[in-house]
DODRENRO-63011 format. One record per residue (C-alpha): x, y, z. Coordinates in steps of 0.2 Angstrom, whole numbers, padded with zeros to 4 digits, always signed. Example, Ala and Ser with C-alpha at 12.3 -4.5 7.8 and 13.67 -1.06 7.14 Angstrom:
2
+0062-0022+0039+0068-0005+0036
***
This chain:
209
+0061+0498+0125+0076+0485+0123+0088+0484+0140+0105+0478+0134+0119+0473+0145+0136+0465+0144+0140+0453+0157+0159+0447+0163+0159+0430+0174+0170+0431+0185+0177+0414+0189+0167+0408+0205+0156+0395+0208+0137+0395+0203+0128+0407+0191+0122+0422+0198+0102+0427+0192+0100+0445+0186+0082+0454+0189+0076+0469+0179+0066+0480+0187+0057+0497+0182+0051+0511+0192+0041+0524+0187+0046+0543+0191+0033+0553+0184+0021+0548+0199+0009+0539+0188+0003+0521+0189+0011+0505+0186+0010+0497+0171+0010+0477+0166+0027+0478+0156+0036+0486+0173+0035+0473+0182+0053+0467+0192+0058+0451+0181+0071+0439+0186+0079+0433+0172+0087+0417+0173+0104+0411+0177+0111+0405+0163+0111+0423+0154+0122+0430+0166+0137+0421+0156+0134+0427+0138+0144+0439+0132+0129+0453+0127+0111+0449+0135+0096+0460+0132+0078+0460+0138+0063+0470+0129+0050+0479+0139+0032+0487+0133+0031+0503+0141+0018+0518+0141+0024+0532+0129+0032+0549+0138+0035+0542+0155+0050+0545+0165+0057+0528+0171+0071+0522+0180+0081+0505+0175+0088+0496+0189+0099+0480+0186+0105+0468+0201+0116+0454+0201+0115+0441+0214+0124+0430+0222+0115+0409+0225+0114+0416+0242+0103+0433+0238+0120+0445+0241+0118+0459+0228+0135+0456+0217+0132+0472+0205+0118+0483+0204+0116+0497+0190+0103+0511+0187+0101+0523+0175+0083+0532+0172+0077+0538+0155+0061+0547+0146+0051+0534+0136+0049+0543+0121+0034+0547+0113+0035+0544+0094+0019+0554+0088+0030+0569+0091+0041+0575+0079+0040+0573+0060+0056+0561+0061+0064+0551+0076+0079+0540+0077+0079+0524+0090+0095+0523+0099+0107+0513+0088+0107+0495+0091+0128+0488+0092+0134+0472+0089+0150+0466+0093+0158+0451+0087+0177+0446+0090+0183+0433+0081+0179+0427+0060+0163+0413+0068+0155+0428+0078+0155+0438+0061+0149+0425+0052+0134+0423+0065+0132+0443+0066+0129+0447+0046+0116+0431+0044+0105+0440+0058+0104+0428+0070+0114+0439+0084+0101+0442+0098+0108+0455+0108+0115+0472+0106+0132+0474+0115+0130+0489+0129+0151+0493+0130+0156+0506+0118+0175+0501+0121+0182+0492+0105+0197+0483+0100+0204+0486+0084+0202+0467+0083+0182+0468+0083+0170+0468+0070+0156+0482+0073+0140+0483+0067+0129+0495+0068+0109+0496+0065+0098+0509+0065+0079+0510+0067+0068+0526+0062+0052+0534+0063+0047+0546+0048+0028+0554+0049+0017+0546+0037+0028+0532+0034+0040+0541+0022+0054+0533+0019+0070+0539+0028+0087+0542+0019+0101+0539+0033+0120+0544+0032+0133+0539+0044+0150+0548+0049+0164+0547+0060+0170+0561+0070+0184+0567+0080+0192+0578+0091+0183+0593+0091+0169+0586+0082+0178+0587+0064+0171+0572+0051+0184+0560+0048+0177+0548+0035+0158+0546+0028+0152+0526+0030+0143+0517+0018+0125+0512+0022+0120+0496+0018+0103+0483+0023+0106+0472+0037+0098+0455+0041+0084+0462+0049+0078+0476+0034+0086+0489+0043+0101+0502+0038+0115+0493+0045+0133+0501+0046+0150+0493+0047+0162+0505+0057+0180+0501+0054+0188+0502+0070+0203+0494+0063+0210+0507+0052+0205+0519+0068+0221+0525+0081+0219+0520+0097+0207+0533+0106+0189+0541+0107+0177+0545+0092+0158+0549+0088+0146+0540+0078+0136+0551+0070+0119+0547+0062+0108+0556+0054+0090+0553+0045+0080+0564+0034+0061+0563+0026+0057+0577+0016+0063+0592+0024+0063+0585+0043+0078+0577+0052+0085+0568+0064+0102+0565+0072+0109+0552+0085+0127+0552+0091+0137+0537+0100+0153+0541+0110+0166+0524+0107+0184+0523+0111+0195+0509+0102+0208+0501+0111+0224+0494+0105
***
């Protein structure tokens, strides 16, 4: 499981250190991987920072993110919980879609020859930015997935299909053209297929002027 989170220095002195820490809900046992980490300072002033945890399959686990200050104030703190999900189950599964951000012609070039390291967690865009977006599947038996990408709209109408092509890192990787978008909130719909089984993820982003 891959945490990703954007993170906004905000002027003042020192380098706040961020911990990561995991709680299960489910009432079972802790594991090695949920462990709290402290991460160190220096990641707090990168623009997307991510951190990859191996956790038990089907557990309900809560995320909790804190900021602090050199002197040990909590700054931020964020929490969210989620069900680790358990990929022996249906015949095709979709991982949440990894995004990638990059805002200026150097941070494209960097992005598309794979050597980008973190998944952006905003979903607000500029019509500025270059998105990118990769997608990881799970198909029984190994089969090999056929993937199709669309943009949606107000009440979930399709605005325009996206070509697929192969990222860096082998997966299906999707360029979503958020400068020929207005100025407001779409969907990203993705879709994977094997066989007669599917799969379909959506992501909620809003462009910005």
């Amino acid at each position: 499981v891959v945490v990703a989170w954007d993170a906004r220095p905000d002027g003042r002195s020192g380098v706040a250190p961020v911990q990561v820490d995991v709680d299960l809900l489910d009432g079972g046992p802790r594991e090695a991987g949920s462990k709290p980490r402290e991460l160190e300072p220096g990641r707090t002033i990168k623009a997307a920072s991510s951190e990859v945890f191996e956790l038990p399959a089907g557990r309900r686990v809560a995320w909790r993110l804190t900021v602090r200050a050199a002197d040990g104030r909590v700054l931020d703190q964020w929490e969210q919980a989620m069900d680790v999900p358990d990929l022996h189950g249906p015949r095709v599964q979709l991982a949440t879609p990894r995004v990638y951000v990059a805002r200026n012609a150097s941070e494209t070039r960097v992005l598309d020859s794979g050597t980008s390291s973190a998944p952006a967690a905003s979903r607000r865009f500029s019509r500025t930015d270059r998105v990118r977006v990769d997608v990881e599947g799970y198909a029984e038996g190994g089969m090999p997935l056929a993937v199709s990408v669309d943009v949606l709209g107000s009440g979930g109408r399709s605005l325009v299909a996206l070509p697929v092509a192969t990222g860096p890192a082998g997966l299906p990787r999707i360029a979503v053209p958020v400068s020929s978008l207005a100025q407001g909130t779409y969907v990203l719909r993705v879709r994977a297929a094997a066989g007669d089984a599917g799969a379909e993820e959506r992501i909620a982003f809003e462009v910005t002027p």
